[in-house]
C-alpha positions in Angstrom: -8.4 24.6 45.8 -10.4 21.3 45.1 -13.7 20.0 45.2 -14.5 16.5 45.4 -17.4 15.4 43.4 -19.2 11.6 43.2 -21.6 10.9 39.8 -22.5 7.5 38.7 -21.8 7.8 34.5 -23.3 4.3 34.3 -25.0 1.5 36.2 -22.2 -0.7 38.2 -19.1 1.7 37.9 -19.1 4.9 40.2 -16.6 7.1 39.7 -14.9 10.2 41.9 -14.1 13.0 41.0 -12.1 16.6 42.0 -11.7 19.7 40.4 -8.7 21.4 40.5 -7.9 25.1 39.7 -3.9 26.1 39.0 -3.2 30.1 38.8 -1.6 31.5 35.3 1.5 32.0 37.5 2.0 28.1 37.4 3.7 27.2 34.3 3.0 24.5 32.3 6.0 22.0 33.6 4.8 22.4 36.8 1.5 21.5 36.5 2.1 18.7 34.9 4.5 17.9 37.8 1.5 17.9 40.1 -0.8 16.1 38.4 1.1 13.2 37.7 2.3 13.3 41.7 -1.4 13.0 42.4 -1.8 10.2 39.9 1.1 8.2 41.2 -0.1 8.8 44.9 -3.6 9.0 44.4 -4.9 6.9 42.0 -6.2 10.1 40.0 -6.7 10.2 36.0 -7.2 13.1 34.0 -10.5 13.5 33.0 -11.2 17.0 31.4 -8.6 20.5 31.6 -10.1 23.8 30.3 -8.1 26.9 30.2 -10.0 30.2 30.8 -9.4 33.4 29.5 -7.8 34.5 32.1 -5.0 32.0 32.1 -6.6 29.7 34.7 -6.4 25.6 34.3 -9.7 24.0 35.9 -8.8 20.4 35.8 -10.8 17.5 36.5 -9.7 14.3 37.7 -11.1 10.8 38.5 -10.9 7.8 40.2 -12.9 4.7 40.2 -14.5 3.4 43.7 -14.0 -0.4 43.9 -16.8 -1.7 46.1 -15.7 -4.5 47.8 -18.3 -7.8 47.3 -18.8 -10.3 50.5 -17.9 -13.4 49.4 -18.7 -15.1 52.7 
């Protein structure tokens, strides 16, 4: 269902991302539902949704990855 991509768009901020593909038989309320569940619990944002012509949703989502700096 999802693939999980990692492309750095700029120097010093790397982002995460997975593409996600809802049938036609999911209607529009309930994708919605889903996505925001993943944002809530995942830390996902919407990056990019294209509807094919044949009724699919490919959506993208992102996250940032926070490196973590030694300060020791």
């Amino acid at each position: 269902m999802s693939r999980i991509d990692r492309r750095p768009p700029r120097p010093g901020v790397v982002w995460e991302f997975d593409n996600v593909v809802f049938e036609r038989d999911f209607s529009r309320s309930v994708v919605t539902k889903l996505l925001v569940e993943r944002a809530e619990h995942g830390g996902w944002e919407l990056d990019r949704v294209r509807i094919g012509p044949d009724g699919r949703r490919r959506v993208v989502l992102r996250r940032k990855i926070i490196r973590a700096v030694r300060t020791a």
